[in-house]
C-alpha positions in Angstrom: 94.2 144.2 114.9 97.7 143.8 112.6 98.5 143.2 109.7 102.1 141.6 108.3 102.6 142.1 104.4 105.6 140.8 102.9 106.8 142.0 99.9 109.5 141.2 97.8 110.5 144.4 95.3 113.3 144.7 93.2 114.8 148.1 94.3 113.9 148.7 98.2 114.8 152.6 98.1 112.2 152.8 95.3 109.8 150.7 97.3 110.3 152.3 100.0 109.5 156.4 98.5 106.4 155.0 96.7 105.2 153.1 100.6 106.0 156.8 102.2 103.7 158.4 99.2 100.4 156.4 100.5 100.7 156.9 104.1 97.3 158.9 103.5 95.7 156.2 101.8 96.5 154.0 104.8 95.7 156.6 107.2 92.2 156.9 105.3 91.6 153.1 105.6 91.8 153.4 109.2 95.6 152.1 109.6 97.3 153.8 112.7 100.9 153.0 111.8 103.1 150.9 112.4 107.2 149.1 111.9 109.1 148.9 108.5 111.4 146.0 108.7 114.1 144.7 106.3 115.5 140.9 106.2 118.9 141.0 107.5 120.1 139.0 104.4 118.3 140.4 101.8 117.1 144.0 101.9 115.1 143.8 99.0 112.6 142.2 101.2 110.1 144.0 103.2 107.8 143.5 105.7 105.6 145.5 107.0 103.7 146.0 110.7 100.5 147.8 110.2 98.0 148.6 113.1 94.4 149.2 112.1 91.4 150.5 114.1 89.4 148.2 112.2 89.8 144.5 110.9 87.2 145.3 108.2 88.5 148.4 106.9 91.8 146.2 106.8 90.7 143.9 104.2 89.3 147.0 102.3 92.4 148.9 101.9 93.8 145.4 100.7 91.1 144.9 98.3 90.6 148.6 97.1 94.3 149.9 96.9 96.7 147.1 98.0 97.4 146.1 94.6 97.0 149.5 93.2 99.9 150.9 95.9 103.3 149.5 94.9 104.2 149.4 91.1 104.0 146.0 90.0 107.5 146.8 87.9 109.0 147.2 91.8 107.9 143.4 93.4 109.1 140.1 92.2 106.0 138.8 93.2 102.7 139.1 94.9 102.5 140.4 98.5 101.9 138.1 101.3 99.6 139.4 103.6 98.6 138.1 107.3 95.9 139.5 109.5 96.5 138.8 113.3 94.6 139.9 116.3 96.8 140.2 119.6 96.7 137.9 121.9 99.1 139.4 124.6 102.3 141.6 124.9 105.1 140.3 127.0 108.8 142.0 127.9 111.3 138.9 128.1 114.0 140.9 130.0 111.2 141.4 132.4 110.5 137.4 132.8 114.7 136.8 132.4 115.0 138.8 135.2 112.7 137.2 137.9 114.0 133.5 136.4 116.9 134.4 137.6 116.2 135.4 140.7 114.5 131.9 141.0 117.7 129.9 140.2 119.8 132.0 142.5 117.5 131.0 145.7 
């Protein structure tokens, strides 16, 4: 299970330290990692990509320590935050390549 959280924080290096500071917390929860992106027009927004062992223990962290993680003085407002299950992974330069190969015959 994944989860996206968006967050919109006023200084992204400072965000970013006090997210490396509960890597434990999240570890504890039952998250096993996951990507850190930035918007490519405005860095000052986050997302993050979070794997979790369990969808339940998800929802905990979220309700115990998500709004206890980031200082509220850092966000200009609340974090969005989507739970997804996979549906199926896919490699498109994998598919690109065997299209071509179709229009070529």
């Amino acid at each position: 299970m994944f989860m996206i959280i968006r967050h919109k924080v006023a200084d992204f290096a400072e965000w970013k330290r006090i997210f490396d500071e509960h890597a434990g917390e999240r570890e504890a929860f039952g998250s096993k990692g996951g990507i850190l992106f930035q918007d490519s027009a405005d860095p000052n927004e986050a997302f993050v990509l979070l794997e979790w062992s369990d969808p339940a223990r998800a929802r905990e962290f979220i309700a115990a320590k998500g709004k206890q993680t980031m200082e509220p003085a850092l966000l200009h407002a609340h974090a969005d935050v989507y739970y997804l299950n996979e549906v199926e992974r896919f490699d498109d330069s994998q598919n690109q390549s065997k299209d071509q190969s179709k229009v070529a015959s």
